[in-house]
C-alpha positions as CSV (number, residue, x, y, z in Angstrom):
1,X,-23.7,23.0,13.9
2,X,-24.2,19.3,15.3
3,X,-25.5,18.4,12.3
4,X,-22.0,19.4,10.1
5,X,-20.3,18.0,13.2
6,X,-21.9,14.4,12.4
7,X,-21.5,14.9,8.9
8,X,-17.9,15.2,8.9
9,X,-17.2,12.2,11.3
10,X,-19.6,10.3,8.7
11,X,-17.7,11.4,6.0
12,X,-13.9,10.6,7.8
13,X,-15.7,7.2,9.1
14,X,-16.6,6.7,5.1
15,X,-13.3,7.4,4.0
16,X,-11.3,5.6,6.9
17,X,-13.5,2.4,6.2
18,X,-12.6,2.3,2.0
19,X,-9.0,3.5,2.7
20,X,-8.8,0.1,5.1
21,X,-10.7,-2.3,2.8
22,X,-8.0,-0.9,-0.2
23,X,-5.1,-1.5,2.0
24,X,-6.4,-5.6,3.4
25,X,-7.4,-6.0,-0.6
26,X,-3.5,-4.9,-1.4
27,X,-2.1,-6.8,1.4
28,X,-3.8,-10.2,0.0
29,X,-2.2,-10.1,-3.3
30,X,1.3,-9.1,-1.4
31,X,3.7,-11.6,-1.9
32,X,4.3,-12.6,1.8
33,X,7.8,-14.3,3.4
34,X,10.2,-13.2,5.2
35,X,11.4,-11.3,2.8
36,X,9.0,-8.8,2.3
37,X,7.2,-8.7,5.9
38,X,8.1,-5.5,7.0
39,X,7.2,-3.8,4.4
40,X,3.7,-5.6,4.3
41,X,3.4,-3.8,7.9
42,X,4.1,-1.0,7.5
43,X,1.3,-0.7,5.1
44,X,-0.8,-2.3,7.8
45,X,0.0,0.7,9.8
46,X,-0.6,3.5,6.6
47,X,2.9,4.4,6.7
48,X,2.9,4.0,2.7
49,X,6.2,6.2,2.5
50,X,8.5,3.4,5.0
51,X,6.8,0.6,3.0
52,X,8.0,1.9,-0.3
53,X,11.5,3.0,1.1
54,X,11.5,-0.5,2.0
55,X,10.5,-2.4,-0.9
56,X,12.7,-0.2,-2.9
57,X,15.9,-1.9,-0.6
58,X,14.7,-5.0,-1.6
59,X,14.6,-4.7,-5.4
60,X,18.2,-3.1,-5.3
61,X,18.5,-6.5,-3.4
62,X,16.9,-8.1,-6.6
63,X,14.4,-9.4,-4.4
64,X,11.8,-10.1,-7.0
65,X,8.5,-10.2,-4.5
66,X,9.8,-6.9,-3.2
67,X,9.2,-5.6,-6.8
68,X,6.4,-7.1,-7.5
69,X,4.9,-5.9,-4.2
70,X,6.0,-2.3,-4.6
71,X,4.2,-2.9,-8.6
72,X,1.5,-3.1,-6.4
73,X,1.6,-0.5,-4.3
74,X,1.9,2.0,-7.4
75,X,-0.9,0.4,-8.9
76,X,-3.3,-0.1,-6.1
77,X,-2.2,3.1,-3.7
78,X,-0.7,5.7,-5.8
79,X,-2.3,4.9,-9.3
80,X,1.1,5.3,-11.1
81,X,0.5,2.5,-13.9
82,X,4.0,3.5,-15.8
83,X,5.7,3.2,-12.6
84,X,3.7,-0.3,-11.6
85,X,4.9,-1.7,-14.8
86,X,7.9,-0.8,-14.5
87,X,8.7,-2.8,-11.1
88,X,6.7,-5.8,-12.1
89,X,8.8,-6.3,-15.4
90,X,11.3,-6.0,-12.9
């Protein structure tokens, strides 16, 4: 039993660790101002929903980093590709 205990913090540890390294790699090719801040923190916090609400605002806005940034976010986090290239021809 303390044996499938470890594995499963192991395996939550494993997944955790990746899920973090996807999100820092996503956030470094974010455009960043001041613009598209909070959106970039709420991914820093894994609320992917808020971020996307958000950048969603700011394309209506015709805030162009705000669609390129939610392009990413559909590519990188959601692996939509129709729906990436749809906000990055944006």
């Amino acid at each position: 039993m303390k044996y499938l205990f470890a594995f499963i913090i192991l395996i939550n540890f494993k997944v955790l660790a990746n899920h973090t390294k996807i999100d820092n790699d996503l956030i470094n090719l974010m455009s960043n101002n001041k613009n598209t801040e909070i959106g970039i923190n709420y991914i820093k916090q894994h609320e992917y929903d808020k971020a996307i609400n958000f950048f969603l605002l700011e394309v209506d806005k015709k805030n162009m980093d705000g669609s390129v940034n939610l392009g990413l976010i559909y590519e990188y986090l959601k692996n939509d590709y129709i729906k990436a290239e749809k906000y990055y021809k944006r």
